[in-house]
C-alpha positions as CSV (number, residue, x, y, z in Angstrom):
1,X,0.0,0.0,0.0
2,X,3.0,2.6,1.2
3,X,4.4,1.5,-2.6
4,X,1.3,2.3,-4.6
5,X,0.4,5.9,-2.4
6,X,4.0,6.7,-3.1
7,X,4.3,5.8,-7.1
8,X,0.6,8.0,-7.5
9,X,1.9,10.7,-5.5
10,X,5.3,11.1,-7.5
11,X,2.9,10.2,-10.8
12,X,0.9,13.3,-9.8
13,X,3.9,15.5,-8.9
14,X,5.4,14.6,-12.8
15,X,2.0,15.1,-14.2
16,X,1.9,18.8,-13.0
17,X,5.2,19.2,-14.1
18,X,4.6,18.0,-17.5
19,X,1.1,19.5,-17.9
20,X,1.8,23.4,-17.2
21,X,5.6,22.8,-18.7
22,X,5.3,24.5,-22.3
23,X,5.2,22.6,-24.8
24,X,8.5,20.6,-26.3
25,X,12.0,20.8,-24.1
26,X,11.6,21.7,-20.1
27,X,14.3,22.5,-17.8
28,X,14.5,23.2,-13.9
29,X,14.2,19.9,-12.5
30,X,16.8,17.5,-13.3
31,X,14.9,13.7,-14.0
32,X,16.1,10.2,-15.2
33,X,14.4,8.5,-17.9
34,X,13.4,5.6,-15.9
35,X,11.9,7.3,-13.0
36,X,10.5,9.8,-15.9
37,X,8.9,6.9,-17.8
38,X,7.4,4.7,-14.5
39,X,5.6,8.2,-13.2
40,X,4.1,9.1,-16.3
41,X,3.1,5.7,-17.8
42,X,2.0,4.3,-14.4
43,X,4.3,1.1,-15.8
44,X,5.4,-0.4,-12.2
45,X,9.4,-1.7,-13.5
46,X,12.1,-0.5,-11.5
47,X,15.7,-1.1,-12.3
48,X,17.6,0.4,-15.5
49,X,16.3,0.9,-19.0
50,X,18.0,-1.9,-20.0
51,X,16.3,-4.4,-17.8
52,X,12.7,-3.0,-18.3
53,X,12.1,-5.3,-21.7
54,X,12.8,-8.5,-20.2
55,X,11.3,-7.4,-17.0
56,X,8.0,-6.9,-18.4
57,X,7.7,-10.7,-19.6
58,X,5.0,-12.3,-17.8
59,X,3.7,-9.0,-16.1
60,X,3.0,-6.5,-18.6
61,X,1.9,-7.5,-22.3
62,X,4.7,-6.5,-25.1
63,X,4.8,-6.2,-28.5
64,X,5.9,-4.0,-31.7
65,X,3.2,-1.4,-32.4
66,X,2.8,1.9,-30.6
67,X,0.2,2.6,-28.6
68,X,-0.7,6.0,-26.2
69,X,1.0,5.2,-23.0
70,X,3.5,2.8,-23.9
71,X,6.6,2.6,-22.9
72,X,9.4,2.1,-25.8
73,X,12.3,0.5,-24.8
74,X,15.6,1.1,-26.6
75,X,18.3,-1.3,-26.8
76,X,21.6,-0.1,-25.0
77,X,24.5,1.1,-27.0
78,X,28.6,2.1,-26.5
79,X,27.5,5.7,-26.4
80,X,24.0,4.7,-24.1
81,X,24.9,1.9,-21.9
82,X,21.5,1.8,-19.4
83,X,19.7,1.9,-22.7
84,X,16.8,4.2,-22.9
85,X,12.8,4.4,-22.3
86,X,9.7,6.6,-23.5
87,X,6.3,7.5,-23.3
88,X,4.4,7.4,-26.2
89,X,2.1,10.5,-26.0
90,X,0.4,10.0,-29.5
91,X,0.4,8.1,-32.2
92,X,0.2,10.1,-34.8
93,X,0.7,7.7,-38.4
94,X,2.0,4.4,-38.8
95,X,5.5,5.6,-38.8
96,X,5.2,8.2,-37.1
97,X,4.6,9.2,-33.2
98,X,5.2,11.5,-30.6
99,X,6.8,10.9,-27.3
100,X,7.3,12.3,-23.6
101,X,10.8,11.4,-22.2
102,X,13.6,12.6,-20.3
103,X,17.4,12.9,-20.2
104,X,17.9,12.8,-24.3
105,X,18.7,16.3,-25.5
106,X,20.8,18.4,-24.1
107,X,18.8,21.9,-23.4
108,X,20.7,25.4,-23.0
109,X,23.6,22.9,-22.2
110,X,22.7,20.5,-19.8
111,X,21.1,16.8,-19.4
112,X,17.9,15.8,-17.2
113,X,16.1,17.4,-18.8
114,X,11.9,16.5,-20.2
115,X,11.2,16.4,-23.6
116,X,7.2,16.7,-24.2
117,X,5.4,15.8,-27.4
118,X,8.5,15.1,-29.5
119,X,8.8,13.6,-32.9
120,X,10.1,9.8,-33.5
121,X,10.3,7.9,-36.6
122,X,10.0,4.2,-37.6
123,X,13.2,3.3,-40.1
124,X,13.0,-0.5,-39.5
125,X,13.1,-2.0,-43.3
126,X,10.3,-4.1,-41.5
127,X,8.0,-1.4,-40.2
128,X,8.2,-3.2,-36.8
129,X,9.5,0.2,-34.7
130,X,12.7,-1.9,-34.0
131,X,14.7,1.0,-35.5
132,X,13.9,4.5,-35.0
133,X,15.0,8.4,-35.2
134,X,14.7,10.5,-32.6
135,X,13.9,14.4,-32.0
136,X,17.5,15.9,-31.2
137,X,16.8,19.5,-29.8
138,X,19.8,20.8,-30.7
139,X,19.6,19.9,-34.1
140,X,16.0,21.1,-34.1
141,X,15.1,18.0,-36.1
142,X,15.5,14.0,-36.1
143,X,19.0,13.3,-34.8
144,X,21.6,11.2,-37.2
145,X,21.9,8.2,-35.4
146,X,19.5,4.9,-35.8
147,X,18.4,3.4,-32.7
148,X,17.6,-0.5,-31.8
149,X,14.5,-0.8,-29.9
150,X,13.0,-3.9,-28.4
151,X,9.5,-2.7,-28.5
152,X,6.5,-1.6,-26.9
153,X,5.4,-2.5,-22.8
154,X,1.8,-1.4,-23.0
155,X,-0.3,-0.5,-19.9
156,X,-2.4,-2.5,-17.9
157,X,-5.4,-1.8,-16.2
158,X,-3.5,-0.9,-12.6
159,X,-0.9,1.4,-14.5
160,X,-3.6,2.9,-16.6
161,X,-5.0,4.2,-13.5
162,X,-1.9,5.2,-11.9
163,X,-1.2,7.2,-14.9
164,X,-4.6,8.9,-15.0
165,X,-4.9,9.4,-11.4
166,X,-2.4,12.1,-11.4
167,X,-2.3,13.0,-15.6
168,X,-5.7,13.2,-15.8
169,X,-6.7,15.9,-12.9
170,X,-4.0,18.5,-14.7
171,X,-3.6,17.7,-17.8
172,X,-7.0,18.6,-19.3
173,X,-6.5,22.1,-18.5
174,X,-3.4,22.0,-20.3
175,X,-4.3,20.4,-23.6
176,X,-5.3,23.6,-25.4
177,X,-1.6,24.8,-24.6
178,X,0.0,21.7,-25.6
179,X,-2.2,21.8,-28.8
180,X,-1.5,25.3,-30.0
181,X,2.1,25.0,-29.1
182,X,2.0,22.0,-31.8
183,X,4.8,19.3,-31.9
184,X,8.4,20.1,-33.6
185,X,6.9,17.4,-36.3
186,X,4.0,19.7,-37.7
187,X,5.9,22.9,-37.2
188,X,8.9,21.2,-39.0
189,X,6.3,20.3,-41.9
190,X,3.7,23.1,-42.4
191,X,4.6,25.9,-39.9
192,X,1.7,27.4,-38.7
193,X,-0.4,24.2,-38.6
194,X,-1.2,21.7,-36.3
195,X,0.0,18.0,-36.2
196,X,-3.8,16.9,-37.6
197,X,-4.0,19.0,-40.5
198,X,-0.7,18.0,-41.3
199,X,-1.8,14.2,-41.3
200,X,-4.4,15.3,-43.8
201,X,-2.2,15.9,-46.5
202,X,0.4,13.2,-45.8
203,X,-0.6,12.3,-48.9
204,X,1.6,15.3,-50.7
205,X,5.2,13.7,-51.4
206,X,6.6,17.0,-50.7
207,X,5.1,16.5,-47.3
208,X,7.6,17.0,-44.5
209,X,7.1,13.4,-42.7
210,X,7.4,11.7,-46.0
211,X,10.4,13.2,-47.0
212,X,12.2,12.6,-43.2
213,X,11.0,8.7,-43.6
214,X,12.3,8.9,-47.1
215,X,15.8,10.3,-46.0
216,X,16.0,8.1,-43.0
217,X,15.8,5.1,-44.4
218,X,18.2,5.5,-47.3
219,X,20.9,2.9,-46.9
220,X,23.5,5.8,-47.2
221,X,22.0,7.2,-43.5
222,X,22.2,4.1,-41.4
């Protein structure tokens, strides 16, 4: 009981956070990506990013399309040892989706810092999400490097609540902001219009999400 009153009131203290935070890259408050991810998602793994894939066998379902509130697990490298996890925040096309994570860019210099609503790409030859690009503030745009991914640990019904319990309270009052702010993905594309009415004309080759796909798959950019 003392470890579920203490995981909702940290999920409810991140949720405020995140909610007034504008929108994109946030600073102040220095998190991990682990904590970051188990607060917001309301996934109950503890341990480093690493660990949280094969953790989740036998307690949380798994698998290789994205969902909102799914965790995505990244596959350590040299440069990222502990590995990596997000949020997913919205699934915006089959390719395409936006996350909520921590400790990935480096913002006015420093680590630790959220990232809210940012863009990441499917590059798997596969479609299976089990390579991807990710938002790099600095670069304002998908970083250069290709990133392994074991998949996706989706919510269950007690981390759905957890989630909710503290997102769902301040969140809601914040979801006009974080829609007029828009994601770097529809700015990137079409600035000046939001992430749906970009979807709409996906369609348009010239479009900005078919041409990052397009360049981020070449075999020249792996």
């Amino acid at each position: 009981m003392l470890k579920r009153t203490r995981a909702l009131l940290g999920a409810m203290a991140a949720a405020a956070f995140v909610a007034f935070a504008p929108g994109g890259a946030t600073a102040d408050t220095y998190w991990q990506c682990v904590p970051f991810a188990r607060l917001i998602s309301g996934i109950q793994i503890f341990g480093d990013a690493w660990t949280w894939w094969q953790q989740a066998a036998g307690k949380y379902e798994t698998g290789f399309s994205p969902k909102a509130g799914a965790v995505l697990c990244f596959k350590p490298t040299q440069r990222m040892r502990l590995g990596h996890v997000a949020v997913v925040s919205q699934v915006l096309t089959d390719r395409v989706i936006q996350i909520t994570h921590a400790n990935w860019s480096p913002i006015e210099g420093s680590r630790g810092k959220v990232e809210k609503d940012v863009t990441i790409i499917d590059v798997s030859p596969q479609g299976d999400w089990s390579e991807v690009k990710v938002w790099y503030d600095p670069n304002r745009d998908l970083g250069g490097s290709t990133y392994a991914t074991h998949g996706f640990i989706y919510q269950d019904t007690s981390a759905r609540m957890l989630a909710a319990s503290g997102v769902t309270r301040f969140q809601n009052g914040a979801i006009a902001v974080a829609q007029s702010a828009a994601s770097q993905m529809a700015s990137a594309v079409r600035p000046g219009q939001g992430p749906m009415s970009v979807l709409t004309q996906a369609a348009d080759q010239t479009d900005r999400i078919a041409a990052l796909i397009a360049a981020a798959t070449r075999p020249d950019n792996k």
